[in-house]
C-alpha positions in Angstrom: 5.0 157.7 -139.3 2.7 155.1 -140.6 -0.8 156.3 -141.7 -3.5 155.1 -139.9 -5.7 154.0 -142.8 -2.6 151.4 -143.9 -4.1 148.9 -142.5 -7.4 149.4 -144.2 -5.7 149.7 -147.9 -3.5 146.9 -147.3 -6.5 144.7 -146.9 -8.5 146.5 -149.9 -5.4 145.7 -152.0 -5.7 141.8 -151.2 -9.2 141.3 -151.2 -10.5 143.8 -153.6 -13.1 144.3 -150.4 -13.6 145.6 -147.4 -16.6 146.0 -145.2 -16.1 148.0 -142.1 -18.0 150.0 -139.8 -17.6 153.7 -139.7 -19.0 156.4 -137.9 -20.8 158.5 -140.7 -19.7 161.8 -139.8 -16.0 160.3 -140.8 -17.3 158.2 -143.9 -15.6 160.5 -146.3 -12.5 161.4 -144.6 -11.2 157.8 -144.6 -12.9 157.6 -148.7 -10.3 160.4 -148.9 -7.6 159.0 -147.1 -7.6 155.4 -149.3 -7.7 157.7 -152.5 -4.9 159.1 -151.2 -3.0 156.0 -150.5 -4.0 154.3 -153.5 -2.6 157.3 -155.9 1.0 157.4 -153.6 1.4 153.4 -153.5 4.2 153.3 -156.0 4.4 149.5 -156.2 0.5 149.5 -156.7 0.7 151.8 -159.7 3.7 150.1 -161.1 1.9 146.8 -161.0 -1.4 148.4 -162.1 0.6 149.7 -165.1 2.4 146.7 -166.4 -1.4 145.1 -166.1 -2.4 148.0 -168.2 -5.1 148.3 -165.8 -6.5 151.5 -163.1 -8.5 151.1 -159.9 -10.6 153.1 -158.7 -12.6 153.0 -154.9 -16.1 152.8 -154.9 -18.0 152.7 -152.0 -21.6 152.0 -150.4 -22.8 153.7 -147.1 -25.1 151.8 -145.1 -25.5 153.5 -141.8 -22.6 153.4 -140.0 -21.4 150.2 -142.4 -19.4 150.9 -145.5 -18.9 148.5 -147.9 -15.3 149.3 -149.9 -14.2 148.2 -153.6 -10.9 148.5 -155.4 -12.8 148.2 -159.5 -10.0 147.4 -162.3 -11.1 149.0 -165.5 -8.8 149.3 -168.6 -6.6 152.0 -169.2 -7.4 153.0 -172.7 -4.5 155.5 -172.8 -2.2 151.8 -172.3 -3.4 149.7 -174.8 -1.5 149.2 -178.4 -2.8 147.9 -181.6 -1.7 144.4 -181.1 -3.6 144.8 -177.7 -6.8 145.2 -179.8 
């Protein structure tokens, strides 16, 4: 069975962006569910890893419109000395 926020993640993994509207009572509940896709996207975390890179989702509610961000940061915990 194919989640129902796929869609959604798919496109958040492309663009780095999404802005979609949401009703606001159900705002966190799909936050929640592209966390959740995010952490059990193997492929994504394998790629992330040999970027030494991790995402994270950020998010800004405007009314019923959410604006959605996949933000790289640098995995400390990765990096070497001849990284540095």
């Amino acid at each position: 069975m194919a989640n129902k926020y796929a869609p959604l993640w798919d496109a958040l993994k492309k663009d780095g962006h999404v802005t979609t509207a949401i009703p606001i009572p159900l705002q966190k509940r799909v936050i929640r569910g592209l966390i959740n896709l995010k952490d059990r996207d193997r492929v994504f975390k394998l790629q992330a890893s040999e970027a030494k890179k991790r995402y994270k989702i950020v998010y800004i509610a405007e009314s019923a419109r959410v604006r959605i961000f996949l933000r790289p940061f640098e995995d400390m915990s990765a990096l070497t000395v001849s990284d540095l």
